[in-house]
N, C-alpha and C positions, 0 to 999 in steps of 0.2 A: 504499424500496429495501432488499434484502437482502442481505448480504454473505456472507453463512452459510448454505450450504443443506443440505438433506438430501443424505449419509448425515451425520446429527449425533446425542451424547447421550452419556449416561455408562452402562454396564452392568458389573454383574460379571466379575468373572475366577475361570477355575477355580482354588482352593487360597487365597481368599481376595482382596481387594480390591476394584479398581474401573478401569474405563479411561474415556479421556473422546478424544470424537473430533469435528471439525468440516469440511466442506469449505469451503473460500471460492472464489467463483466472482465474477470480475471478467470485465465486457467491454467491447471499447474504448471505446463511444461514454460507461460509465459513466465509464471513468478520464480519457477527453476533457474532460466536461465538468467533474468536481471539478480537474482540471489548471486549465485555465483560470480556473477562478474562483480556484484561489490564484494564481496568475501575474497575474492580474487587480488581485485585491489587492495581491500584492508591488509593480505597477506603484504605488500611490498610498500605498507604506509606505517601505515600507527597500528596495527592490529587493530580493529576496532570497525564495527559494522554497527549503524544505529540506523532500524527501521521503524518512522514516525507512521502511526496507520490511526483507523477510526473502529477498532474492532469491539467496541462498546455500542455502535448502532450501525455498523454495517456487516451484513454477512460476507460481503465480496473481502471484508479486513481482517474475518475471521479467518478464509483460507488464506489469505496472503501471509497470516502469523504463524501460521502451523508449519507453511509451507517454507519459509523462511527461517523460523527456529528448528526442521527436522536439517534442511540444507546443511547451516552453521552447525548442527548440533553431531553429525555421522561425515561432514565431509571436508570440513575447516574448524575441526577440536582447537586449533592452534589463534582463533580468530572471537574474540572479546563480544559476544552479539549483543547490542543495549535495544528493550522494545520500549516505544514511548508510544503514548495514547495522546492522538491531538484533539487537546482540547477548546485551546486558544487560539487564535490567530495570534503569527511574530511580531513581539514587539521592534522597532529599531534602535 
């Protein structure tokens, strides 16, 4: 499975440099079923599901939060869902 699809790649720019561009293309039955299978887990761990996404400027993170909080929210009541917005790169 591909998360990245064409229009993707790095090319020049006029007056020097470079630009780098990728589309992510998510659909639901993809974020269905990685949903479940951490929700799945989280059930035989720590209860606790935490989905890091960019749904403050991407729309492919808008459906992955929808799609992910309706999962946890009608099919794993028992499962703790934390949603975080990445902002930062990790620090070590």
């Amino acid at each position: 499975m591909r998360f990245l699809h064409p229009p993707r790649g790095i090319e020049p720019v006029e007056g020097g440099g470079f630009r780098a561009f990728d589309t992510n293309l998510y659909t639901t039955p993809e974020i269905e079923r990685i949903a479940r299978v951490a929700f799945a887990l989280a059930q035989r761990r720590r209860g606790r599901v935490t989905s890091i996404d960019k749904a403050n400027v991407m729309e492919s993170y808008v459906l992955w939060r929808q799609v992910v909080e309706n999962i946890g929210h009608l099919e794993y009541p028992d499962v703790k869902l934390e949603l975080s917005m990445r902002t930062m790169p990790p620090t070590s």
